[in-house]
C-alpha positions as CSV (number, residue, x, y, z in Angstrom):
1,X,-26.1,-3.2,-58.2
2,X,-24.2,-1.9,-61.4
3,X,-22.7,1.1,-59.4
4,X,-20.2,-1.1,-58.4
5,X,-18.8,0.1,-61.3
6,X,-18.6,3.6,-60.0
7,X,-16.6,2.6,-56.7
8,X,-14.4,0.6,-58.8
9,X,-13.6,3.7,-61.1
10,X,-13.0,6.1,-58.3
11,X,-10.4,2.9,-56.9
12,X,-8.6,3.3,-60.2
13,X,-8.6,7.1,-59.8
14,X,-7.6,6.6,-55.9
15,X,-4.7,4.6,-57.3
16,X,-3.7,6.6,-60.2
17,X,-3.5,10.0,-57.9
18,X,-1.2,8.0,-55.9
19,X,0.9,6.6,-58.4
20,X,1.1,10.2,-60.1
21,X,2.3,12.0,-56.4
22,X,5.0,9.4,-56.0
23,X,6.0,9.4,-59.7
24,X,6.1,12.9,-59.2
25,X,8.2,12.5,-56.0
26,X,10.4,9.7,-57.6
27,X,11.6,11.5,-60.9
28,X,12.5,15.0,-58.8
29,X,14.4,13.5,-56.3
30,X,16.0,11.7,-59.3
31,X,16.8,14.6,-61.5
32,X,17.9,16.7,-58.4
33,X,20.3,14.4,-57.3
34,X,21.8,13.9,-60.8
35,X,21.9,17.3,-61.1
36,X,23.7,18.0,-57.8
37,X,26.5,15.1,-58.3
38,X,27.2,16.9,-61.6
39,X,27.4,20.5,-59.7
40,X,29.5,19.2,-57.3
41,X,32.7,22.0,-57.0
42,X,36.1,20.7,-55.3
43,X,37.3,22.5,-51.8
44,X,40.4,21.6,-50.6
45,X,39.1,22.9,-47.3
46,X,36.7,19.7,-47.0
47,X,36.7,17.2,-44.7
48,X,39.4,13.8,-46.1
49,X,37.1,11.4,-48.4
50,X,35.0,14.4,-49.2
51,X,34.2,14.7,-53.1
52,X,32.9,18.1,-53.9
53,X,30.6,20.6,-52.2
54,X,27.6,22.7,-53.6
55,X,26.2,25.7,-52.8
56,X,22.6,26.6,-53.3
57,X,20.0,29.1,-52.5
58,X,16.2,28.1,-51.5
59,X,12.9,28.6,-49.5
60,X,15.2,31.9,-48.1
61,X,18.1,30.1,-46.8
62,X,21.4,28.4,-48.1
63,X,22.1,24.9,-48.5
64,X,25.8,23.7,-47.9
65,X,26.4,20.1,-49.4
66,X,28.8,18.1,-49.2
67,X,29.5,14.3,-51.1
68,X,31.4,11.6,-49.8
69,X,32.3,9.7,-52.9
70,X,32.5,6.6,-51.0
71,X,31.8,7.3,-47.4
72,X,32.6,9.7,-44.6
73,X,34.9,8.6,-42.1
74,X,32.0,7.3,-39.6
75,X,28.7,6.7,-39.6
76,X,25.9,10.3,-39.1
77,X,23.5,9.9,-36.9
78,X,21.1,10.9,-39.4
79,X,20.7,9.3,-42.4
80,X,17.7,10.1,-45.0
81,X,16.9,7.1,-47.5
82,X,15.6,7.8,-51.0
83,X,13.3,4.7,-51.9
84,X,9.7,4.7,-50.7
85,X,9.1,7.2,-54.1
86,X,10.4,4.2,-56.3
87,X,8.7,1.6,-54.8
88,X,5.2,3.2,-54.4
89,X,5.5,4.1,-57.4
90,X,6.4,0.8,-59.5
91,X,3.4,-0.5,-56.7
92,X,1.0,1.7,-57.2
93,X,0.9,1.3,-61.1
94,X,1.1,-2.1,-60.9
95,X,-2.0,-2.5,-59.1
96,X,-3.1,0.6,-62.2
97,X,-2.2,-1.9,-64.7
98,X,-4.1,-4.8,-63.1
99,X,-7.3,-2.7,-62.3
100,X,-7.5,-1.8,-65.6
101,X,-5.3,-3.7,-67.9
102,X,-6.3,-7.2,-66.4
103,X,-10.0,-6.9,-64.8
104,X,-11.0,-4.4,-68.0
105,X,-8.6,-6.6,-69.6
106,X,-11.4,-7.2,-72.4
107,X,-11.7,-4.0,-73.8
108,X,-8.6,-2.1,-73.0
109,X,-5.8,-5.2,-72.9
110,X,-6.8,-7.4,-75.9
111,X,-6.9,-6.6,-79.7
112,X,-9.1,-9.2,-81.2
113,X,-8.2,-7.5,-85.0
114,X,-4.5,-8.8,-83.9
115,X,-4.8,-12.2,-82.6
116,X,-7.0,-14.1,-81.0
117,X,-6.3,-14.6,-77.4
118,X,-7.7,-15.8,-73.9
119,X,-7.9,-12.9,-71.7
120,X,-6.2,-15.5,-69.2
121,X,-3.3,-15.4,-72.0
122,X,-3.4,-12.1,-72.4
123,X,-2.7,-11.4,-68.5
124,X,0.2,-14.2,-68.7
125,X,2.1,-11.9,-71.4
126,X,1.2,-8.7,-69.3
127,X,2.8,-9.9,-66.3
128,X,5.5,-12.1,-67.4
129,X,6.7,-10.1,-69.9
130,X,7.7,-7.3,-67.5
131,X,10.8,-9.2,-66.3
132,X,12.5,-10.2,-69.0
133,X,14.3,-6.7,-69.3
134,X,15.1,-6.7,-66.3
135,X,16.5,-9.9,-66.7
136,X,18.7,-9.3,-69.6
137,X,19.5,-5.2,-68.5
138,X,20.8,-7.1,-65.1
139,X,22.7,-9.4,-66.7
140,X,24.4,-7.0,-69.5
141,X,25.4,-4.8,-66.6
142,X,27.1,-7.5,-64.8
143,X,29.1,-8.8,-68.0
144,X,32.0,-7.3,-69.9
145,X,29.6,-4.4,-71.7
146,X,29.9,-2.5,-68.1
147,X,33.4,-1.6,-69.5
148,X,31.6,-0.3,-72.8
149,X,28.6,2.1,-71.6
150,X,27.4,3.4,-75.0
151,X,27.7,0.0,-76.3
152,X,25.4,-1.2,-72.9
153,X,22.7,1.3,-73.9
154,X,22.5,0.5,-77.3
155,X,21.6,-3.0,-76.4
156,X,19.0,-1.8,-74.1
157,X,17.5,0.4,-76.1
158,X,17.4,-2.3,-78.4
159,X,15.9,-4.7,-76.7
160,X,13.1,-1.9,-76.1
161,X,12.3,-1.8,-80.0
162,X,12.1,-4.9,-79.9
163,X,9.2,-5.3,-77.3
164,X,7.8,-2.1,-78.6
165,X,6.9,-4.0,-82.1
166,X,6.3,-7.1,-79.7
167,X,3.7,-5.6,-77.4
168,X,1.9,-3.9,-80.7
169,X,1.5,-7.8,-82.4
170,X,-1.2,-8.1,-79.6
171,X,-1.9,-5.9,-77.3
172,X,-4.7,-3.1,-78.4
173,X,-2.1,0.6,-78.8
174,X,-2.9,2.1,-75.6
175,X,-2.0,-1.3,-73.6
176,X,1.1,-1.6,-76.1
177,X,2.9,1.8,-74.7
178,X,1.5,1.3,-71.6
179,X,3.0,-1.9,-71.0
180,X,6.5,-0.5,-73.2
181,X,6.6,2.2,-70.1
182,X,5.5,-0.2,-67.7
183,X,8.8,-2.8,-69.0
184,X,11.1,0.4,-68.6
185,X,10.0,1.4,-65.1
186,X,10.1,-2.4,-63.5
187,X,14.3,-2.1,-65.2
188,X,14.3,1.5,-63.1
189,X,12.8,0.4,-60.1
190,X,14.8,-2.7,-59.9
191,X,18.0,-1.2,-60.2
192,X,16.9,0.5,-56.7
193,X,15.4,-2.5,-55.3
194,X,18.1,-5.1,-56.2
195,X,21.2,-3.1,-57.0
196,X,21.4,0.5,-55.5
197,X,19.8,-0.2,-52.1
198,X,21.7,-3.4,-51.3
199,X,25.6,-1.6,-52.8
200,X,24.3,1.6,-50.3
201,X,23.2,-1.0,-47.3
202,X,26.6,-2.5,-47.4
203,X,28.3,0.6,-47.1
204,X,26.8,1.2,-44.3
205,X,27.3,-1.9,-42.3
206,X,30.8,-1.4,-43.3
207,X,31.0,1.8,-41.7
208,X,29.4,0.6,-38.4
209,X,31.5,-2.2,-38.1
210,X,34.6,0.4,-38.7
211,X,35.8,-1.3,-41.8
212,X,36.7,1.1,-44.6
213,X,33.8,0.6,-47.3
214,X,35.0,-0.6,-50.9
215,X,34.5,1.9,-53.3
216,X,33.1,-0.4,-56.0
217,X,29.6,-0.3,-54.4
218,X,29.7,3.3,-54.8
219,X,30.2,3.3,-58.5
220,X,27.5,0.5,-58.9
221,X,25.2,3.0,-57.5
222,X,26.0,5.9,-59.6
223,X,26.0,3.5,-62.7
224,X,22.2,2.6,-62.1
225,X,21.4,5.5,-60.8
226,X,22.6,7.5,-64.5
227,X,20.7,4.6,-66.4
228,X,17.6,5.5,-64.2
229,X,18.0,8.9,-65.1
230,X,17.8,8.1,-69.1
231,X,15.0,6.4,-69.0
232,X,12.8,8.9,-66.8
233,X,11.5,11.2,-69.5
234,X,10.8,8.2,-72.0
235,X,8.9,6.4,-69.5
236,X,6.5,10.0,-68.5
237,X,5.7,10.0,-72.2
238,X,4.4,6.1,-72.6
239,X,2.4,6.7,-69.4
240,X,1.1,9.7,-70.6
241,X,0.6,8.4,-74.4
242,X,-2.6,6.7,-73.5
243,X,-4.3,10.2,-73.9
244,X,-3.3,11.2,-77.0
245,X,-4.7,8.4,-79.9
246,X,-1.6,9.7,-82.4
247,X,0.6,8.5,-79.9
248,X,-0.6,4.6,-79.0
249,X,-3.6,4.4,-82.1
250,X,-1.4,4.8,-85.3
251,X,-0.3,2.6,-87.6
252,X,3.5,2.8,-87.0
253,X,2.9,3.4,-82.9
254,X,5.5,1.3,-81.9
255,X,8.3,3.1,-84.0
256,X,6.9,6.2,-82.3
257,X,7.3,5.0,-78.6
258,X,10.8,3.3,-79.8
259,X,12.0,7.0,-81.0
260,X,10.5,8.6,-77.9
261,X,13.6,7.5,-75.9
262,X,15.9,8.5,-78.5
263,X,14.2,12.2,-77.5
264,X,14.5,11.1,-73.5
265,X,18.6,11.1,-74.4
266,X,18.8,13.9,-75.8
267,X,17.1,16.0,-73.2
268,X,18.5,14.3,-70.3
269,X,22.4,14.8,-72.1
270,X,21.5,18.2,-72.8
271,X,20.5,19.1,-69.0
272,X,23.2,16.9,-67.7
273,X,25.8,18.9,-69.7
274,X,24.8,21.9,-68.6
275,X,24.6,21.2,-64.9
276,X,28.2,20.0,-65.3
277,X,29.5,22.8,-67.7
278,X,27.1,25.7,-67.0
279,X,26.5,25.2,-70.0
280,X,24.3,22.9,-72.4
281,X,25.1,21.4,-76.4
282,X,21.8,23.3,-78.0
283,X,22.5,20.9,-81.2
284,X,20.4,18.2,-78.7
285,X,17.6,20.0,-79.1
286,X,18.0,20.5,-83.0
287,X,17.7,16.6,-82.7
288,X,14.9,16.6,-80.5
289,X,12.9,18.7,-83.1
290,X,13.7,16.7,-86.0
291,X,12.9,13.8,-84.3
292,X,9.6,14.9,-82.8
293,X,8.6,15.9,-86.8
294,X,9.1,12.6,-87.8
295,X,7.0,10.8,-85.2
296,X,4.4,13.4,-86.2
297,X,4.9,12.3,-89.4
298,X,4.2,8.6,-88.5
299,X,1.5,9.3,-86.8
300,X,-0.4,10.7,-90.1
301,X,0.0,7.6,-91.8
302,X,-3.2,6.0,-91.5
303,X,-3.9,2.0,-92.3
304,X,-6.3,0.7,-89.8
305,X,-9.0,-1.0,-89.8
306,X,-12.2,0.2,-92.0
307,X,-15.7,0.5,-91.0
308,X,-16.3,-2.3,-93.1
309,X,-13.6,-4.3,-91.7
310,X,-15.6,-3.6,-87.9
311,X,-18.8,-4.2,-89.4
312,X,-17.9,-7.8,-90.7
313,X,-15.5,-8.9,-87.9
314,X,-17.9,-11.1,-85.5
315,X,-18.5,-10.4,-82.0
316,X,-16.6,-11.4,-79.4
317,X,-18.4,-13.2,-76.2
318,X,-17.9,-9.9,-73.9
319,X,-19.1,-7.8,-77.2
320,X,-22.0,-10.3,-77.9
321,X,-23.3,-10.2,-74.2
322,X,-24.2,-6.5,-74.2
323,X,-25.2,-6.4,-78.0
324,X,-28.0,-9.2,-77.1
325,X,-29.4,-7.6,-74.1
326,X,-32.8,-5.9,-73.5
327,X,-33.2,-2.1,-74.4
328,X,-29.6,-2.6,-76.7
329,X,-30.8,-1.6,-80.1
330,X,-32.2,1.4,-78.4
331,X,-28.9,2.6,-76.9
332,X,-27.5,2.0,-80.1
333,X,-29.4,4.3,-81.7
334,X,-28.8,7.0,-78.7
335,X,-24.9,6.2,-78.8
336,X,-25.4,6.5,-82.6
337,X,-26.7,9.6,-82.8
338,X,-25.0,11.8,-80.0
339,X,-21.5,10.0,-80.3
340,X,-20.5,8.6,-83.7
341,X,-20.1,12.1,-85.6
342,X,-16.9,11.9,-83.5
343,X,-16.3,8.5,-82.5
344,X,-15.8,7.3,-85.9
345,X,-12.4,6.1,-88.1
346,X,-13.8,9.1,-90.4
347,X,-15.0,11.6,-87.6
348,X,-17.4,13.9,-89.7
349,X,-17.5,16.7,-86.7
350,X,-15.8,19.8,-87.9
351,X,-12.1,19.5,-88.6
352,X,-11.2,16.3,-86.1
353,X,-9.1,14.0,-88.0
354,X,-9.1,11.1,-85.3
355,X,-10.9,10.1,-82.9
356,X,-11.1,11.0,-79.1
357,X,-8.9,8.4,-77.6
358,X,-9.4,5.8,-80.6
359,X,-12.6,4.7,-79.3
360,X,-14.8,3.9,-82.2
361,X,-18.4,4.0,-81.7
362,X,-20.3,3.4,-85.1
363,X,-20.8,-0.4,-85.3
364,X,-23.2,-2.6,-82.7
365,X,-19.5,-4.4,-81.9
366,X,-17.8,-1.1,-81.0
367,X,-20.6,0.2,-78.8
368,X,-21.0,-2.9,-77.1
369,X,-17.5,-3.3,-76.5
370,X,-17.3,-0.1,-74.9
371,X,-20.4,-0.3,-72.8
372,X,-19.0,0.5,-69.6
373,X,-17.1,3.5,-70.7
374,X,-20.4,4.6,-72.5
375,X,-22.2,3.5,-69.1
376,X,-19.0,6.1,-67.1
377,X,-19.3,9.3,-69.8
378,X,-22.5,9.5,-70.8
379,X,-24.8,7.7,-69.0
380,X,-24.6,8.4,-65.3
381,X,-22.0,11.3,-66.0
382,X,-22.3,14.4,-68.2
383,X,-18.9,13.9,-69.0
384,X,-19.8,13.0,-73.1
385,X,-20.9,14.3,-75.3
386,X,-19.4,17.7,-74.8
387,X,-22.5,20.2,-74.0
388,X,-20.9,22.4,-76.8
389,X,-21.3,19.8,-79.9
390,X,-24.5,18.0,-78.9
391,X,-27.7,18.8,-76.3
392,X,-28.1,14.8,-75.1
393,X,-31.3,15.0,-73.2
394,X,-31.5,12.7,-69.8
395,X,-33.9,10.3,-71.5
396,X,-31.2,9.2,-73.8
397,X,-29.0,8.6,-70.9
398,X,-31.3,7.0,-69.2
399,X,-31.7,4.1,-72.0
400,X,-27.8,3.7,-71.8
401,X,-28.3,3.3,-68.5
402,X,-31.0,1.2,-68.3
403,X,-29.6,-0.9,-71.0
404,X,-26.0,-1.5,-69.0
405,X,-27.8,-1.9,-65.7
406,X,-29.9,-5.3,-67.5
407,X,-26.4,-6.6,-68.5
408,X,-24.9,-6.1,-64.6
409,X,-28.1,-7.5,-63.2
410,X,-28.0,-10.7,-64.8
């Protein structure tokens, strides 16, 4: 039975609420602790090895905190650890990316107008590509550039241009940015899982054993920690690029997503200045601006592919396979004439420029190659097309329907 394909799309929604609430979790336990270290205000009154205190006000009561900058002289009984929100997160969006990057791998991993590859290749690159940063990240931070900070995140970022313009070579633009924030969060959630965690875990054993801890660990920590901290904003923006075509469906996309974390330093140094200083450089967000105008700018530049170009490029098998089946031409002519107005390289409905998402639904290839989605939104959903452009009756829905179901049931 085809409504398989409804469980499986309230599994990805399952998993993408989850991944969202920890996310959500991950980055304000983040920010809140940079912030804090940077508040931090010295007491000669504190206990020895104490750092700084802070002072704050909320929920109608104080909080008094105090840091140990290496460790306190024994070991609390109470000790609160900060990494389930990292690792449920990286998790949970992992299993995002496979459930729809890898099974819908077909119509939302692959660009066929890019290069032609297997969907078995395509998987290899998603998968395998996300450790190589954290491969070569790891390895900077261990060598000589640790001495050299700016010079370490220069490299990185980099190394992220470089796999922005790799991932656009051939993956479709959504999967490209996607994967981009997906190669930047496996760095940030590494740096907990292999770095922070252990450095903090021998800290402690040092401290139950009664050996004074080293304070190199410490500053390890801290070091990841800051990079983590970078990368946050950056990372929000690729994950939430998939929703906005001028982001992930442009021409120059990948310069885009490669100036997005130019904007994620300039925030982040902005806010970090002023939790330290009281008070923030406003010529970051001069910067910001300009920036954010010339990725607009980019995004206008149109060079894709043409109508023409769709309607001569031959099928693929998992476009073919719905374009040959029973009651097709039918739903093409539905999709046709309740969709294309909109979903078209030249949308023709009042003043939209682009269309919804990028999905393109004017030639037999393109509506067969979105047939599930068309199946999701406008056949057993109301979802598409919006009741305020077009009145689609329930017979018209019914022959997508119908025409999706006689695929499924083969």
């Amino acid at each position: 039975m085809y409504d398989l394909a409804v469980i499986w799309e309230w599994i990805a929604f399952s998993v993408r609420w989850l991944h969202v609430i920890t996310a959500m979790a991950w980055i304000g336990a983040s920010f809140y602790f940079i912030a804090l270290d940077l508040m931090l205000k010295p007491n000669p009154a504190l206990p020895d090895g104490a750092y700084g205190e802070e002072w704050e006000v909320h929920g109608g009561g104080f909080y008094h905190t105090v840091k140990y900058l290496v460790a306190p002289a024994r070991m609390p009984e109470h000790l609160t650890w900060h990494k389930w929100q990292s690792y449920t997160t990286w998790l949970s969006g992992a299993a995002l990316l496979m459930i729809i990057y890898w099974v819908g791998g077909e119509l939302f991993l692959l660009d066929p107008t890019k290069v032609d590859l297997a969907l078995w290749q395509g998987i290899l690159i998603s998968g395998g590509s996300l450790t190589i940063g954290w491969l070569l990240y790891d390895q900077m931070c261990k060598s000589k550039l640790s001495d050299h900070p700016t010079v370490l995140m220069l490299l990185l970022f980099v190394i992220l241009v470089i796999m922005s313009w790799g991932y656009n070579q051939i993956f479709t633009g959504r999967a490209a940015l996607l994967h981009l924030g997906a190669f930047t969060a496996t760095i940030m959630t590494a740096n907990v899982f292999f770095q922070i965690m252990p450095n903090q875990r021998i800290v402690v054993e040092d401290l139950k054993a009664g050996r004074t801890p080293d304070a190199k660990y410490g500053k390890i920590a801290k070091v990841r920690s800051t990079h983590n901290n970078y990368l946050t904003l950056p990372v929000v923006f690729l994950m939430l690029s998939n929703h906005y075509p001028l982001a992930f469906g442009t021409e120059y996309s990948w310069i885009i997503a490669s100036l997005i974390f130019l904007t994620g330093v300039t925030i982040r140094h902005y806010f970090n200045t002023m939790h330290a200083t009281g008070k923030g450089p406003h010529w970051t967000w001069g910067v910001t601006v300009i920036l954010m105008v010339v990725i607009a700018w980019l995004s206008s530049v149109r060079n894709g592919e043409t109508w023409e170009d769709a309607e001569a490029r031959e099928l693929t098998p998992y476009e073919q396979k719905y374009a040959s089946a029973a009651g097709f031409e039918e739903a093409y002519d539905t999709v046709l004439g309740n969709c294309s107005m909109c979903h078209a390289r030249e949308p023709v409905y009042g003043t939209m420029k682009w269309a919804p998402k990028k999905v393109y639904l004017e030639t037999p290839g393109d509506v067969a190659r979105q047939a599930d989605q068309i199946y999701l939104q406008a056949g057993i959903s109301h979802a598409m097309p919006p009741p305020s452009a077009v009145q689609m009756d329930e017979e018209a829905r019914q022959t997508i329907i119908a025409w999706v179901r006689e695929v499924r049931e083969q």
